[in-house]
C-alpha positions as CSV (number, residue, x, y, z in Angstrom):
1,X,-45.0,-44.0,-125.2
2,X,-43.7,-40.5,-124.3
3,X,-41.9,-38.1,-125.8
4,X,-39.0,-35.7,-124.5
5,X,-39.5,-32.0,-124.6
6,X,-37.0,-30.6,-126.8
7,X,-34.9,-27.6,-126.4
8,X,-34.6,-23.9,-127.3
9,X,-32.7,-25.3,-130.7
10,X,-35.2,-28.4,-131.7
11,X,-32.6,-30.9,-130.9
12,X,-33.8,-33.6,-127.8
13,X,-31.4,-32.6,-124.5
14,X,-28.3,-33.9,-123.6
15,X,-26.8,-34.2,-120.1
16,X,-25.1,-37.4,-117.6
17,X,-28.9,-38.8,-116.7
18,X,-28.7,-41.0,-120.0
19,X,-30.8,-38.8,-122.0
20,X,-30.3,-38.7,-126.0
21,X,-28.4,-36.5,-128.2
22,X,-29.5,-35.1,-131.3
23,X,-28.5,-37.9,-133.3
24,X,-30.6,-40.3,-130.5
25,X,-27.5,-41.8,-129.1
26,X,-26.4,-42.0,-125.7
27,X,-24.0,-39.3,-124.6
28,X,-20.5,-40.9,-124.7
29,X,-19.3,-41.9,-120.7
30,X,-15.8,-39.5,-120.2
31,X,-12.6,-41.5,-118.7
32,X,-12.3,-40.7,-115.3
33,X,-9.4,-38.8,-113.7
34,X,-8.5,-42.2,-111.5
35,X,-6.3,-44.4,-112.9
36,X,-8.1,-47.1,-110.6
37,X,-11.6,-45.9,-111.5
38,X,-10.6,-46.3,-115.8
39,X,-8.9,-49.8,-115.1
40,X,-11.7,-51.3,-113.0
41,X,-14.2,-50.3,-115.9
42,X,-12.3,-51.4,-118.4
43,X,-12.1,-54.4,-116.8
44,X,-16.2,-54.9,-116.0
45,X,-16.7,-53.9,-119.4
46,X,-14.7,-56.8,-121.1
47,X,-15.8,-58.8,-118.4
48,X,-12.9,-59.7,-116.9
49,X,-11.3,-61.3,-120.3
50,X,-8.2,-62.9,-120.2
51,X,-6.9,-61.5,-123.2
52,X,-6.8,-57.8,-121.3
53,X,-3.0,-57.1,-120.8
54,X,-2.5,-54.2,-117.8
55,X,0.6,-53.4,-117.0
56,X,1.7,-50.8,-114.5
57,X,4.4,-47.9,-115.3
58,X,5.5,-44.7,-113.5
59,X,7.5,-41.6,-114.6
60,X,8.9,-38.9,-112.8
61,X,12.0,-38.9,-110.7
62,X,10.5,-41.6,-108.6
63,X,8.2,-42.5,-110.4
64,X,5.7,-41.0,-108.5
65,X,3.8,-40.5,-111.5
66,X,1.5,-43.7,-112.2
67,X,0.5,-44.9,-115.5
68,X,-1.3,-48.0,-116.6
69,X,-0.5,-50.1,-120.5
70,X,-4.0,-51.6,-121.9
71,X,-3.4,-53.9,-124.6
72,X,-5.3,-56.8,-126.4
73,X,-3.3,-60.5,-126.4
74,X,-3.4,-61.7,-129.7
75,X,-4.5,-58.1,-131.9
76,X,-1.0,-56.2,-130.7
77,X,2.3,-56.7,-131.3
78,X,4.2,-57.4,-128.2
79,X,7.7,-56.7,-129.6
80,X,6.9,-53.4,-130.7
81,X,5.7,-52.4,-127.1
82,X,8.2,-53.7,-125.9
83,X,10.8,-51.6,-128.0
84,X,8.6,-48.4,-128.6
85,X,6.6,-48.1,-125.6
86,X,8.5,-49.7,-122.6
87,X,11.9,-48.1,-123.8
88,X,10.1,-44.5,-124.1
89,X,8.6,-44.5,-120.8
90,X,11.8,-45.6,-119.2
91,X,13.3,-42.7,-121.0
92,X,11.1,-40.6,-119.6
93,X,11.0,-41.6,-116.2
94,X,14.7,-40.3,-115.8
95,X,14.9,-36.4,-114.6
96,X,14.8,-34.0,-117.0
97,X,18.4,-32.1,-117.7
98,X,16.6,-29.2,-118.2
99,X,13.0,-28.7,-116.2
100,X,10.7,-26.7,-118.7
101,X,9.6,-24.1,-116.4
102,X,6.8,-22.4,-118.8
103,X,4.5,-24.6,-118.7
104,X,2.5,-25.8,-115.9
105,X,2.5,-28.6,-113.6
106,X,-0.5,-30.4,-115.8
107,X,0.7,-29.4,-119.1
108,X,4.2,-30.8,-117.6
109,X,2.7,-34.1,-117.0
110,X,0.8,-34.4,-120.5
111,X,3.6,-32.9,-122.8
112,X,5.6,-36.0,-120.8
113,X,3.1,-38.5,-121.0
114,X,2.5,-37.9,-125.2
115,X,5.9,-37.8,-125.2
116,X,6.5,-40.7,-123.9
117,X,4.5,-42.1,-127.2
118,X,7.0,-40.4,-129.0
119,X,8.7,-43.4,-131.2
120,X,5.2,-44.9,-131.6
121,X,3.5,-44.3,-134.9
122,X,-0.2,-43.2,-135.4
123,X,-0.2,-41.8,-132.0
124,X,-3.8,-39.9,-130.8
125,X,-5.2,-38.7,-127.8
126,X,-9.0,-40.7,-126.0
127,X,-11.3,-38.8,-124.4
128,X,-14.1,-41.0,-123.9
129,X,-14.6,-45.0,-123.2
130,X,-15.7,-45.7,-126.6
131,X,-12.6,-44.2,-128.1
132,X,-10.7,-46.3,-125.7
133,X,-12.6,-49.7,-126.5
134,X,-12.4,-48.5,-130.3
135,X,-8.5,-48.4,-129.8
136,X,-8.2,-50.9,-128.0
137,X,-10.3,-53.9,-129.8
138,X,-8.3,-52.7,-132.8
139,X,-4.9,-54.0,-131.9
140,X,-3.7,-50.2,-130.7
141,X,-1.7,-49.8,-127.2
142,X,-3.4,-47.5,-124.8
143,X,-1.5,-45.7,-121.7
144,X,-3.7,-44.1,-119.0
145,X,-2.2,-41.4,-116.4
146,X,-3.2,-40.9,-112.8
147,X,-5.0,-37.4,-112.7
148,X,-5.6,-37.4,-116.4
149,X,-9.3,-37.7,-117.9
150,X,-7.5,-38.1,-121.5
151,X,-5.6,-41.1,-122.8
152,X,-2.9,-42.0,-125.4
153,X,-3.2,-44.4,-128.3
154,X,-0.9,-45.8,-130.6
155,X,-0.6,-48.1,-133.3
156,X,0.6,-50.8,-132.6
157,X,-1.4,-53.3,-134.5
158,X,0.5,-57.1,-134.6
159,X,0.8,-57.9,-138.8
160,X,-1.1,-61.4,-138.6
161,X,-2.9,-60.3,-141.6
162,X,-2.6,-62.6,-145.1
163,X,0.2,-62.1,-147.9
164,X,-1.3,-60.4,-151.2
165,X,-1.5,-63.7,-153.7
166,X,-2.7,-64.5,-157.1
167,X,-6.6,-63.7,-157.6
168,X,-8.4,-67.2,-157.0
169,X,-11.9,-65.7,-159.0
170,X,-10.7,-63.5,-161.6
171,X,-7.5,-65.5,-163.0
172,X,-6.1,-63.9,-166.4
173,X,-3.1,-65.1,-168.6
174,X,-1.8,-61.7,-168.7
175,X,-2.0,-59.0,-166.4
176,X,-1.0,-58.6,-162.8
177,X,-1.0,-61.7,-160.4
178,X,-2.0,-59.7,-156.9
179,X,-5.3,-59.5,-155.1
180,X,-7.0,-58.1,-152.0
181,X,-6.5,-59.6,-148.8
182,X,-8.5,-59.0,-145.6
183,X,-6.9,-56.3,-144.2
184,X,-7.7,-52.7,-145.1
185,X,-4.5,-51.4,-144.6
186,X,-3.1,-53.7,-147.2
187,X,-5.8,-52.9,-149.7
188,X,-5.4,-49.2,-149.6
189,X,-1.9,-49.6,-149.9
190,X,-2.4,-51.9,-153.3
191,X,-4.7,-49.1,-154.8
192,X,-2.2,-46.5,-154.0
193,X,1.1,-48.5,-155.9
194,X,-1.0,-48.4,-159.0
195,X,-2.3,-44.4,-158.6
196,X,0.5,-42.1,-157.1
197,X,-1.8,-38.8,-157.1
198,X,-2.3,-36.8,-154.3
199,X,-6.1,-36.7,-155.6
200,X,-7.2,-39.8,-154.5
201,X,-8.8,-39.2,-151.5
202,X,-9.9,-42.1,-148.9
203,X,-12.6,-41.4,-145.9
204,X,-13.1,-44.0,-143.4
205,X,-15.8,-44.5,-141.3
206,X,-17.1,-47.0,-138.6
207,X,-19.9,-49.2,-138.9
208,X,-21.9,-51.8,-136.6
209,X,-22.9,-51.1,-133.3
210,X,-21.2,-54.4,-131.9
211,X,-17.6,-55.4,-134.7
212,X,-16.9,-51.3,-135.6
213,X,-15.7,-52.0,-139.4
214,X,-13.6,-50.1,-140.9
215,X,-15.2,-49.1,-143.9
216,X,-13.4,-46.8,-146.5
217,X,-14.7,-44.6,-149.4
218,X,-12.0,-44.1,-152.3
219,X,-12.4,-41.5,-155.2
220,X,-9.8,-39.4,-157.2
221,X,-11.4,-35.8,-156.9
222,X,-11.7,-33.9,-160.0
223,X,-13.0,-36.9,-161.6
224,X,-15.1,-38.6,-159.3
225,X,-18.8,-36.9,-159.5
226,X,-19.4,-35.0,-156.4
227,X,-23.1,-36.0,-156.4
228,X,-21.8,-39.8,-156.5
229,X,-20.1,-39.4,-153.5
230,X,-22.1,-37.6,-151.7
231,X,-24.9,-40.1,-152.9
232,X,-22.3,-42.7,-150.8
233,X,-21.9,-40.9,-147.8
234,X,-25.5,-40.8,-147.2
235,X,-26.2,-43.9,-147.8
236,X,-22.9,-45.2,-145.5
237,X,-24.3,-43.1,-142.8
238,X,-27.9,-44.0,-142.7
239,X,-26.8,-48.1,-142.1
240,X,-28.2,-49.0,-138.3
241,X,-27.1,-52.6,-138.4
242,X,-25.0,-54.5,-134.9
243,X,-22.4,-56.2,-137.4
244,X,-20.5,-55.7,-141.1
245,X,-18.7,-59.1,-141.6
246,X,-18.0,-58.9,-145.4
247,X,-18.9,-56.6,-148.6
248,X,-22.0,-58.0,-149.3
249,X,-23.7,-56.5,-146.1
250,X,-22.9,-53.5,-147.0
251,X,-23.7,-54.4,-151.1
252,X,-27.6,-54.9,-149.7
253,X,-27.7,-52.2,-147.4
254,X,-26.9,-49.1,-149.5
255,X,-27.9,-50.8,-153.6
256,X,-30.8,-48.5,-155.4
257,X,-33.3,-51.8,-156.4
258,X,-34.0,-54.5,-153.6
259,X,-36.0,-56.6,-156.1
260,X,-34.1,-57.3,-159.1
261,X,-32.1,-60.5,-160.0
262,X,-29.5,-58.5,-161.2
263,X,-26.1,-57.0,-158.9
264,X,-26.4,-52.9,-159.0
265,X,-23.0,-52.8,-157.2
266,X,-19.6,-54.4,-158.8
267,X,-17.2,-56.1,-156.7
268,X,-13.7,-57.3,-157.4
269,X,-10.7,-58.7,-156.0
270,X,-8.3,-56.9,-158.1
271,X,-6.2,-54.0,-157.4
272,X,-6.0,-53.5,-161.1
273,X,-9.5,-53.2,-161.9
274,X,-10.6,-51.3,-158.8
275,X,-7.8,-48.5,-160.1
276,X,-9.3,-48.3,-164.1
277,X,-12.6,-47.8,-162.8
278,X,-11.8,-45.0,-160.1
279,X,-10.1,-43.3,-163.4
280,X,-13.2,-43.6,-164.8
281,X,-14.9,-41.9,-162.2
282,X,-16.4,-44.4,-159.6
283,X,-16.3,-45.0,-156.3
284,X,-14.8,-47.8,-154.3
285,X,-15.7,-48.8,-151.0
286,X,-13.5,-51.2,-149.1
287,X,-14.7,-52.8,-146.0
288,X,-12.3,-54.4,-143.3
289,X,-12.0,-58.3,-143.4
290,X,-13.1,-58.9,-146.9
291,X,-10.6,-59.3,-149.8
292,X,-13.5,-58.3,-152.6
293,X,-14.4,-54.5,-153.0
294,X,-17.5,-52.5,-154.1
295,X,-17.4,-50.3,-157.2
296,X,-20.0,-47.6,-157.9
297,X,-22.2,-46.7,-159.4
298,X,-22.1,-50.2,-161.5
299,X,-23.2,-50.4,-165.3
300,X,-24.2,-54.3,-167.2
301,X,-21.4,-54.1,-169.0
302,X,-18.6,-54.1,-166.8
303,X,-20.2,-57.6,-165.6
304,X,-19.6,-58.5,-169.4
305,X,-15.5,-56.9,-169.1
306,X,-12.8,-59.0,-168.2
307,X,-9.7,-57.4,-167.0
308,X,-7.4,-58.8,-169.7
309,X,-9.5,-57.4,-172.6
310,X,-7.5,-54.2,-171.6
311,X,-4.3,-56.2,-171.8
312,X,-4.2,-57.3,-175.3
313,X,-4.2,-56.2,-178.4
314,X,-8.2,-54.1,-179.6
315,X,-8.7,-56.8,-182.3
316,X,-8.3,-60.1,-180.2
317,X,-9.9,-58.1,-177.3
318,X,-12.7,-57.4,-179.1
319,X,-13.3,-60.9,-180.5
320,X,-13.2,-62.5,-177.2
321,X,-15.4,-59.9,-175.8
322,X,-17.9,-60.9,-178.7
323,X,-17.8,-64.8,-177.5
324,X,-18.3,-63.8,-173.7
325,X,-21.5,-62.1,-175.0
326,X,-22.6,-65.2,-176.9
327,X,-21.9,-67.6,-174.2
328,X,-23.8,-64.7,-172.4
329,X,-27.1,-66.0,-175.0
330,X,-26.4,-69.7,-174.6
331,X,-26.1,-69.4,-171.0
332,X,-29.4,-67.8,-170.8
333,X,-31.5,-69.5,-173.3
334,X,-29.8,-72.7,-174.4
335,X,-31.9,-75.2,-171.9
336,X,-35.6,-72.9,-172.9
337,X,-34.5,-73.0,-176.8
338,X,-34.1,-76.6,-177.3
339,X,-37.6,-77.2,-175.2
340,X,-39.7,-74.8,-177.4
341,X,-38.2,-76.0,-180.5
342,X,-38.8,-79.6,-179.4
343,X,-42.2,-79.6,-178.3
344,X,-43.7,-76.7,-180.2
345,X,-42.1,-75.8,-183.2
346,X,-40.2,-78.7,-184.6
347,X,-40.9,-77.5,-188.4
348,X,-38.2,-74.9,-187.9
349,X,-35.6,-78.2,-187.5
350,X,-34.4,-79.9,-191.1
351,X,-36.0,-83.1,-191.5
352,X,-32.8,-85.4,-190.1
353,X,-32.0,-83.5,-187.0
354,X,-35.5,-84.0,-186.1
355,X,-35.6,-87.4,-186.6
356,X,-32.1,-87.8,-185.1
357,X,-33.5,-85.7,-182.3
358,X,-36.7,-88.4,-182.2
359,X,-35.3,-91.4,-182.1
360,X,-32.7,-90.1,-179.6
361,X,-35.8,-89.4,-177.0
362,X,-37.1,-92.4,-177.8
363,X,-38.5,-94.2,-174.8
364,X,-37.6,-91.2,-172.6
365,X,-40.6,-90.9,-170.3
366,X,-40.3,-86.9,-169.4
367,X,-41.4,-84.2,-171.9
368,X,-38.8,-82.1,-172.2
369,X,-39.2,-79.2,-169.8
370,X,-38.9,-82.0,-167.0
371,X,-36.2,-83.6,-168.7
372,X,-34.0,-80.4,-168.7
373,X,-34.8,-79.6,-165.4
374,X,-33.8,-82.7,-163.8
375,X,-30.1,-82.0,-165.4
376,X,-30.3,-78.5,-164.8
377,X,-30.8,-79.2,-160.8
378,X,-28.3,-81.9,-160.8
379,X,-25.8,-80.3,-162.2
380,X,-26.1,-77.2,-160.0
381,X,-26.6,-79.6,-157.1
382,X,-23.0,-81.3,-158.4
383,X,-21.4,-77.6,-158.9
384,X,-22.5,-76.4,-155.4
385,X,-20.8,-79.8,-153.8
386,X,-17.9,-79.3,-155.2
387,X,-17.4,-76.2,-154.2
388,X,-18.5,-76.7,-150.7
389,X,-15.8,-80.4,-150.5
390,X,-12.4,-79.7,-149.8
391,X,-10.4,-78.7,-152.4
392,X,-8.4,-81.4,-152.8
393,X,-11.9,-83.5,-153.8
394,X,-14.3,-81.3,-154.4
395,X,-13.2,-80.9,-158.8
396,X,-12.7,-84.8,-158.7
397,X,-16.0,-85.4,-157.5
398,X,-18.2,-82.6,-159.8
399,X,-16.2,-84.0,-162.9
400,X,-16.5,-87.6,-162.1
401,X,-20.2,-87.3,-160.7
402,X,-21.2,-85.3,-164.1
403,X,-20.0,-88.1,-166.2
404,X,-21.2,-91.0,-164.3
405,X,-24.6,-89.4,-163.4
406,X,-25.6,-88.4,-167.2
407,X,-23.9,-91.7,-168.6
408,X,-26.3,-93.2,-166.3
409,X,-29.1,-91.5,-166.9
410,X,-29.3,-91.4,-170.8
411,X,-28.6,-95.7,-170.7
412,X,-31.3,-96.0,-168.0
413,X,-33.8,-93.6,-170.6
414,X,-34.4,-90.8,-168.2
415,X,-33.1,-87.8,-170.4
416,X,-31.6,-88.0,-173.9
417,X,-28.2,-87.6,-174.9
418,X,-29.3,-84.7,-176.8
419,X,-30.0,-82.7,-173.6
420,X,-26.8,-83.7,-172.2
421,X,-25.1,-82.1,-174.2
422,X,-27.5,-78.9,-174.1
423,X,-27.1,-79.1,-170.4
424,X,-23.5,-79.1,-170.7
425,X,-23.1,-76.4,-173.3
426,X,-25.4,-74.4,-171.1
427,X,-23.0,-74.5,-168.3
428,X,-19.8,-74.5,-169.7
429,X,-21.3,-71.2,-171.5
430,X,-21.8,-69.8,-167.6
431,X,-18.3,-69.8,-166.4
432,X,-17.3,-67.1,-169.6
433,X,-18.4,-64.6,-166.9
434,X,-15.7,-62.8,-165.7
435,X,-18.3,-61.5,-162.8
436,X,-19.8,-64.4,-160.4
437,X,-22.6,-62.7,-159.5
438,X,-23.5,-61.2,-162.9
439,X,-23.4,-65.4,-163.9
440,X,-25.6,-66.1,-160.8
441,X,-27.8,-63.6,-162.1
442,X,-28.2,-65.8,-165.3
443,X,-28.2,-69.3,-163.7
444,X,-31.8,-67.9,-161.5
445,X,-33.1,-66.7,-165.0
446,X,-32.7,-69.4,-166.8
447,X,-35.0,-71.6,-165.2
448,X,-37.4,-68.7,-165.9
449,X,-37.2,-68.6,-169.4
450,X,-37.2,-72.6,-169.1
451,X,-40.6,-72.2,-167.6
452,X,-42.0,-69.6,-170.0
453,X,-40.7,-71.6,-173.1
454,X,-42.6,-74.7,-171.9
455,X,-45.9,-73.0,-171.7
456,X,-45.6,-70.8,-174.8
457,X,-42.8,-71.9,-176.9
458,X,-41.1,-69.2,-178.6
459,X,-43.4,-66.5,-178.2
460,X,-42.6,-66.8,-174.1
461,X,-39.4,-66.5,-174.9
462,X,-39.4,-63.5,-176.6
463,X,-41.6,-62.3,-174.1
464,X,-39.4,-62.7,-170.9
465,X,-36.6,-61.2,-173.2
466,X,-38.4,-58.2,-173.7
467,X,-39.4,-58.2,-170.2
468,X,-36.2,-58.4,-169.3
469,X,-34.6,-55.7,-171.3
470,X,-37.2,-53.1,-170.3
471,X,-36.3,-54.3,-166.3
472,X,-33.0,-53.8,-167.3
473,X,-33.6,-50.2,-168.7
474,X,-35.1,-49.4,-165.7
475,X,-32.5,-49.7,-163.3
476,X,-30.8,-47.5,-161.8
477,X,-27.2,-47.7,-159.9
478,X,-26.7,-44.6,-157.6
479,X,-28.4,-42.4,-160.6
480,X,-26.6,-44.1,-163.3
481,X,-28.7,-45.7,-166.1
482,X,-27.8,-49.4,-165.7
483,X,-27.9,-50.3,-169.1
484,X,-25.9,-47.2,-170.2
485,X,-24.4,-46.5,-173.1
486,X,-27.1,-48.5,-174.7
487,X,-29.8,-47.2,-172.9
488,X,-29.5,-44.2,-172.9
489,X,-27.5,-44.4,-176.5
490,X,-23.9,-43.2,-176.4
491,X,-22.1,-43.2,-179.6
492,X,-19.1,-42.2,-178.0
493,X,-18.8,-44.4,-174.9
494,X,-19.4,-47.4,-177.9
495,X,-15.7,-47.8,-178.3
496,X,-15.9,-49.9,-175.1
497,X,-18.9,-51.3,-174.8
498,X,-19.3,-54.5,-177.4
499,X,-15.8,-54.5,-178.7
500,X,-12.7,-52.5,-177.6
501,X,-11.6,-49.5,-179.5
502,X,-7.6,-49.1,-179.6
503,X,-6.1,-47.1,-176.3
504,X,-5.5,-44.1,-179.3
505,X,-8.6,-43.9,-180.0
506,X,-10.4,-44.1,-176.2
507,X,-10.2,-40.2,-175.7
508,X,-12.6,-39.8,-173.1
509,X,-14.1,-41.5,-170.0
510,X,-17.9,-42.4,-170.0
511,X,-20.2,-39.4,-170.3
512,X,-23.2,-40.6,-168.3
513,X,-20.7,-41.3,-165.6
514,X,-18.2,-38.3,-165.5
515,X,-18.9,-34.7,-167.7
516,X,-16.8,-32.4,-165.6
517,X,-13.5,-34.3,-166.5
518,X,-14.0,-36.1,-169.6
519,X,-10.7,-35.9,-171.5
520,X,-8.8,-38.9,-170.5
521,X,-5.6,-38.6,-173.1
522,X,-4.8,-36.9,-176.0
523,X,-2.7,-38.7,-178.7
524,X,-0.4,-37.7,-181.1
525,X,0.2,-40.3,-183.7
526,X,4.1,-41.4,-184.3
527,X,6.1,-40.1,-187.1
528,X,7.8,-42.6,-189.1
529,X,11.4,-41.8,-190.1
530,X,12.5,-41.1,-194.1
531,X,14.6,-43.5,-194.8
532,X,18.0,-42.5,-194.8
């Protein structure tokens, strides 16, 4: 090993020998003033692929002036370089009426050459290769000019991207019926529709050495906490990784706890929900290609929060929010309940459920932690299958091979009936998560608590549940408690936390997560009329 000597300012040197700048990069390769010279690396660059599209202009009254179109097959739109592009450099190529005689030969040639980008939108100069690569892997037309060590791009991305369609993981019975697609573009521009403020700010940066995603940061300033974001920018910035292909790269990369079965960083495929909880004070973070975005920083009980519960009325909100948080328990303990009860304390069962619950495992040969977790693994291996079948089979085949497997198995005395339907309670109970991962969160647990109630009955149980709960407590989720408003207690932030207090009476946003702009509405009550 050997180490550079570093300069008069601390930084490593830079020059053209390949040497590092202060961020340890290589220093950027400049285009070069040959039109030839740009092409041919281009061209060894890319390899010679056969998707690279060069085509050869010229301006000037001859058209003495040479200029080179680079565009990808496939990522740009043909007809609009034809009609943008082609018609503006023919445009230009005929002799000025006019010849602008204060500027100089040079500045001639540029002013005509950005000009001739003039009908194009998103139009930006290159100075380097990697700009050039950037622009042009993106679906962007670049044009390159003899004598020039700058380039022109413009976008002129081809719209191949998917049509915004009903949510497929977060269906409601009322509420809006769009969701994300895979293009950023679109996704911003869904977010935007449902929050016309100049406040909401977007940043976008690049990440991954080898795909360069697009990855945006969304906040509304003045409500978003400055720390929060900053928080995000450091952590977007510190990511040293060849590839981003979806959300969930980026969900590891940049979460507070690496060892915790629970998600510290929402996602969603709603435009809806990703607009409530920037007016709350968050911080989105959209990557390219995925249709799911990140929220933080990300609290247990929006896991627990459906969408729709903002939709209807407080009261039937609030009592479907109370049976999503008892499906939550049965989920959890169902399966670890019935096997402490069963084989440790069966005096806490009246007399003829116990002997219903007897003669029902008679001749079963399993105790019955073994007996649950036979169902519990073949029904998850049933659920993943049908997922993973085409769709037109796969619900046929986890129904049907759910009912023929535990019909099977409770004549042929291998688990009770009584656990079949504990089993199927249990899992019925996990699908009242409106979050996927907050419910795969549970469906890991549970065989936990399975485990811990076969050993030590109900004293394990209430054991991991403690264990749990102070894990919980003790997450954090880009400085916000994770259990908050519990945990830290916040009698105010209780209106939407359980149940659902009335819109009137929601005044401010959560304190833990925003102080600086807490007032959310104030409401003036409606005057009835006298009756005339």
């Amino acid at each position: 090993m050997f180490f550079r000597k570093k300069g008069k300012s601390g930084t490593r040197q830079n020059s053209r020998h390949g040497q590092l700048n202060p961020q340890g990069q290589a220093p950027k390769k400049t285009l070069h003033t040959s039109l030839e010279e740009n092409i041919r690396s281009v061209r060894e660059a890319l390899g010679n692929s056969t998707d690279l599209v060069i085509r050869e202009l010229g301006y000037g009254e001859n058209g003495e002036v040479r200029q080179a179109l680079l565009y990808t097959d496939g990522l740009a739109d043909e007809k609009m370089i034809a009609q943008f592009v082609m018609d503006s450099a023919w445009l230009v190529s005929r002799p000025s009426a006019e010849p602008d005689r204060e500027r100089t030969g040079e500045q001639r040639d540029l002013h005509a050459r950005i000009r001739s980008f003039g009908s194009a939108g998103d139009m930006r100069r290159i100075a380097d290769m990697d700009g050039l690569f950037n622009a042009l892997l993106s679906g962007d037309a670049v044009i390159l000019t003899e004598g020039h060590s700058e380039g022109c791009a413009a976008g002129m991305r081809a719209p191949n991207d998917r049509s915004v369609t009903e949510p497929t993981s977060e269906s409601v019975v009322r509420g809006p019926r769009e969701a994300f697609t895979e293009t950023l573009r679109t996704n911003t521009a869904l977010i935007r529709r449902k929050i016309k403020s100049p406040n909401l700010w977007m940043e976008t940066k690049q990440i991954g050495e080898v795909t360069k995603t697009d990855v945006a940061i969304m906040f509304i300033r003045g409500i978003a906490s400055d720390k929060v974001v900053e928080e995000v920018r450091l952590r977007l910035d510190r990511i040293r990784i060849d590839g981003i292909l979806e959300s969930g790269y980026i969900e590891e990369l940049i979460q507070d706890e690496t060892i915790t079965p629970f998600p510290t960083m929402y996602n969603t495929e709603r435009p809806d929900v990703i607009a409530a909880e920037l007016l709350e004070g968050k911080v989105a973070i959209i990557v390219d290609g995925t249709p799911f975005v990140l929220v933080v920083p990300a609290l247990f009980v929006s896991f627990i929060h459906a969408a729709e519960d903002y939709y209807h009325r407080a009261d039937i909100s609030s009592l479907i929010r109370l049976l999503r948080y008892i499906g939550m328990f049965i989920s959890l303990l169902g399966p670890s309940l019935y096997i402490a009860i069963t084989t440790f304390h069966q005096e806490m069962l009246p007399t003829d459920l116990l002997i219903s619950l007897a003669a029902a495992r008679e001749g079963v040969p399993f105790p019955a932690f073994i007996e649950a977790l036979i169902m519990e693994v073949t029904f998850e291996i049933l659920r993943e299958a049908g997922i993973r079948m085409p769709r037109t089979i796969g619900p046929a085949v986890s129904v049907v091979g759910t009912l023929v497997i535990g019909q099977a198995a409770v004549e042929a005395g291998i688990v009770s009936s009584a656990m079949v339907i504990i089993v199927a309670i249990t899992a019925i109970s996990n699908f009242v998560f409106p979050s996927y991962s907050m419910a795969n969160s549970f469906r890991m647990l549970r065989f936990f608590f399975m485990g811990l109630a076969a050993i030590f009955g109900l004293f394990g149980i209430i054991v991991g549940i403690v264990a749990m709960v102070l894990h919980l407590s003790s997450l954090r989720s880009f400085g916000i408690p994770y259990m908050s408003p519990f945990a830290p207690w916040s009698g105010s932030d209780q209106k939407d936390a359980l149940i659902r207090a009335p819109w009137w009476a929601m005044l401010t946003r959560p304190r833990l997560i925003q102080r600086r702009n807490a007032v959310r509405q104030t409401y003036s009550p409606p005057k009835a009329k006298p009756r005339q």
